[in-house]
N, C-alpha and C positions, 0 to 999 in steps of 0.2 A: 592471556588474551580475553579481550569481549566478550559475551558470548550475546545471541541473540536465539532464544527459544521461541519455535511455533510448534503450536500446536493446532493439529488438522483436524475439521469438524465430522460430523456425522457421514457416513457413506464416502466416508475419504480414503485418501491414501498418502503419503508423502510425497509422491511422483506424479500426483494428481495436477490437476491446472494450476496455477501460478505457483504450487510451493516450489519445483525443483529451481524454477529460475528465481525466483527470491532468495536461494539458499547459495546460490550459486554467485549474485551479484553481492551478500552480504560478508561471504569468503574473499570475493575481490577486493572488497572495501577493509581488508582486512581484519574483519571480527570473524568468530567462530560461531559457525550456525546449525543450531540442533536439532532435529526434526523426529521426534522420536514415532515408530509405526505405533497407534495406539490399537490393543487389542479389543475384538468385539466390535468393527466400527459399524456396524449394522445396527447392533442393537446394545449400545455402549452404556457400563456401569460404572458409575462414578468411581468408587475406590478403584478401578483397575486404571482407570487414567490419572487421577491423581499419583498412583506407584510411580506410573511412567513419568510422572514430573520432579518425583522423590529421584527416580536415577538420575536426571537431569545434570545433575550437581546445579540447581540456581545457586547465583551467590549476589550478593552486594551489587554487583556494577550490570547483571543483567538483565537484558529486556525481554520481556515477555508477549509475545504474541499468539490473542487467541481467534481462530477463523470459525464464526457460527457457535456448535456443539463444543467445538476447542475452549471458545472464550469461556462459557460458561465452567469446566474445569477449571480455569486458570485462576476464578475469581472464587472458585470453592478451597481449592488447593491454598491460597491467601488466605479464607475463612479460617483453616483446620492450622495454621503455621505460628509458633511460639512468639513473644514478642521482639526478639532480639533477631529474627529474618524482615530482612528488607530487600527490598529490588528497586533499579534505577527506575525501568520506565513499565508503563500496560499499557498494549494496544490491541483495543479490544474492536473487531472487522466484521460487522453484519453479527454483532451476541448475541443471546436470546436474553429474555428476562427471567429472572431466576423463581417468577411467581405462579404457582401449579395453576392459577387462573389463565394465566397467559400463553401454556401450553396448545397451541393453536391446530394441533391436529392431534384429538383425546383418544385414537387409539394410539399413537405412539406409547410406549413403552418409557418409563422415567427413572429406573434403576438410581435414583440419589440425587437426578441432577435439579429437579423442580422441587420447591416447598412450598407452604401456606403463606408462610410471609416472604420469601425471597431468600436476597443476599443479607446478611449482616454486614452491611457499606462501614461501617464504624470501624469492624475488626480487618477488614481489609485492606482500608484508605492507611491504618497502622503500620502496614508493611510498605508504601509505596508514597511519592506525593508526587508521582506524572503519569494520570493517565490519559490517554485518549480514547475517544471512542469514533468509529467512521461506520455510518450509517447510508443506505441509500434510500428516496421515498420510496423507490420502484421495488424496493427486495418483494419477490414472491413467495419468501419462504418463511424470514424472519419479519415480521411489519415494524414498518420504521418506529413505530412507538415505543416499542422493547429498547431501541436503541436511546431513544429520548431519555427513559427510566433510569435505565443505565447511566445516565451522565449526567444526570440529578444527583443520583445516590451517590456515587464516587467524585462528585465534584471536577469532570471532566470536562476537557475542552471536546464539546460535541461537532466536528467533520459530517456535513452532510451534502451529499451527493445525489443526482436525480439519473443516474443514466447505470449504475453499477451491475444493477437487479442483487444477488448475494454474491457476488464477488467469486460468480465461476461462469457464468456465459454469459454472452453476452443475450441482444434481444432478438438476435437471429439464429441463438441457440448455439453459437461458436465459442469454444471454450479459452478462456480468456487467460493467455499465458503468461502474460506480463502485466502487472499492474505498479504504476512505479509509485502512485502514489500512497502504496502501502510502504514501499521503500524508505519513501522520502520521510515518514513519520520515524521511524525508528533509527535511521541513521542522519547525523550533522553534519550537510555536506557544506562544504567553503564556496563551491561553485557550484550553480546551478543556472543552466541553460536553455533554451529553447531555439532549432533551428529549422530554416527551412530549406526544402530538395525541390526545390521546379523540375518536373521531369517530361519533354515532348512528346508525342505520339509514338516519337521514331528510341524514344527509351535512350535519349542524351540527353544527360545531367547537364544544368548548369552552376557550377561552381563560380566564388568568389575569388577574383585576383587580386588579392592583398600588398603585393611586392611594393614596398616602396609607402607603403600604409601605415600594417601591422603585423605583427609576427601571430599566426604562422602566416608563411607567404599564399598559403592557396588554402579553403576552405568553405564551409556553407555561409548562408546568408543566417542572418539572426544575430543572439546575443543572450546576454544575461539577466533572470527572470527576476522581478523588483519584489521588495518584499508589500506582499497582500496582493499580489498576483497571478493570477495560471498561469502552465505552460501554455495556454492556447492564449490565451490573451496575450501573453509577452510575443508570442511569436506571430501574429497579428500586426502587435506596435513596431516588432524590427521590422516586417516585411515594408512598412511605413515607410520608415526609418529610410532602411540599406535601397528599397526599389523605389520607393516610390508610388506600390501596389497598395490598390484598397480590400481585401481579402477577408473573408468571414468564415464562421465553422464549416459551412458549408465546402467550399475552398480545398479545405483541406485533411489527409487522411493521417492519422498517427501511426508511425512505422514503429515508435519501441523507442525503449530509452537504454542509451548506452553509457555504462560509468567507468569509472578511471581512477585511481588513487596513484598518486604520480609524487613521490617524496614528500606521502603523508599527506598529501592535498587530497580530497576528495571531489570527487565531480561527477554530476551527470547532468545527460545528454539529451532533451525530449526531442526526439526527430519527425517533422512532420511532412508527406510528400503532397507535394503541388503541382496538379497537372495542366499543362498549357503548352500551347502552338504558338506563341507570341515569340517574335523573333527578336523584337527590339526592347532594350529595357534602360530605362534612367536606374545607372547605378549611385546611388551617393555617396558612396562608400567603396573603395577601391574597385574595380573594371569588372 
């Protein structure tokens, strides 16, 4: 089986904000998903997380994902590794940059994981040739520019996002349990969708009547997200499409994404709820 390794950053825990349910939707997807507790995470020393990646068993077909202080392991643990270890993918989630200049709060403590000069991208890029890197402007912890470095050095396709902050709360300090688009980078899904839930005052859904359409007979409004497009934007264009409605972010709230692997298909789900008192609506698209 698969596997898919993350590794949790500084002041983490495995059970912390989005990792149990990325662990959990990447078991459905059926890969095996690794989360190892790394010890010391207050004040975390390089060689004791790296062991923890030695237990790991990586091998050939797996993906590696590092969060923050994680990433930064993951790309050490790559530095220190023979030439005959390879891994499928890197996905590297709000890293820091590996340069003791960069160290953006100097009493922290650096147990191995900062240098003078960085990473050795050379010896690393060795073991891997997919990585990614997702960055957001707004991080308050790691600034977006570690993340830029980062994807310089490793020759990575650099994801950059304005709303993340480091990829554990959000900007009203809610802790962000679901992030799909961390998902969506380590696993190839066949289907990917975006839909929408209009939901009244009086908390009645209105579902699509497809009978006589499309299979399945009853379901949400929306459809299938195009490729170089968001879930928000794709489900913008179905609300078009299927109502008729002209809808903008504002519009609409994100409920969470739900995935499915159904005889090896893989799929998910962006659901977004739409609230409105409108009683009447041009369906174009079954009732």
């Amino acid at each position: 089986m698969r596997k898919v390794i993350l590794i949790h950053g500084k002041n983490a825990h495995p059970n912390d904000k989005w990792y149990p349910w990325f662990g959990s939707e990447v078991q459905k997807l059926g890969y095996d998903c690794i989360t190892p507790e790394l010890p010391n995470s207050r004040d975390p020393d390089i060689e004791e997380w790296m062991n923890e990646l030695d237990k790991a068993g990586v091998e050939e077909s797996s993906i590696l994902v590092g969060h923050s202080r994680g990433g930064m392991a993951v790309l050490r643990w790559l530095e220190k590794q023979p030439k005959e270890v390879k891994v499928s993918r890197v996905v590297l989630v709000g890293a820091n940059s590996g340069l003791l200049s960069d160290r953006h709060i100097p009493t922290e403590t650096n147990h191995g994981f900062y240098t003078e000069n960085g990473y050795d991208f050379e010896k690393i890029k060795s073991h891997c040739d997919d990585f990614i890197v997702m960055h957001s402007t707004d991080d308050h912890v790691v600034p977006y520019d570690n993340g830029v470095i980062n994807a310089k050095g490793l020759g990575a396709r650099l994801l950059t996002f304005n709303d993340k902050r480091h990829w554990g709360t959000d900007h009203d300090g809610i802790t962000q349990k679901e992030i799909p688009e961390i998902l969506e980078e380590c696993i190839d899904f066949d289907n990917r969708k975006s839909l929408l839930i209009p939901v009244n005052s009086h908390n009645e859904i209105l579902i699509q009547d497809r009978r006589n359409y499309k299979k399945p007979d009853w379901g949400f409004f929306g459809g299938g997200i195009e490729k170089e497009e968001t879930p928000t934007q794709a489900v913008i264009r179905e609300t078009k499409e299927e109502l008729d409605l002209d809808i903008s972010l504002q519009d609409i709230h994100f409920l969470g994404a739900q995935c499915s692997n159904d005889d090896d298909l893989k799929t998910i789900r962006h659901l977004y709820l739409y609230k409105t008192d409108q009683r009447e609506f041009t369906v174009l698209e079954g009732q």
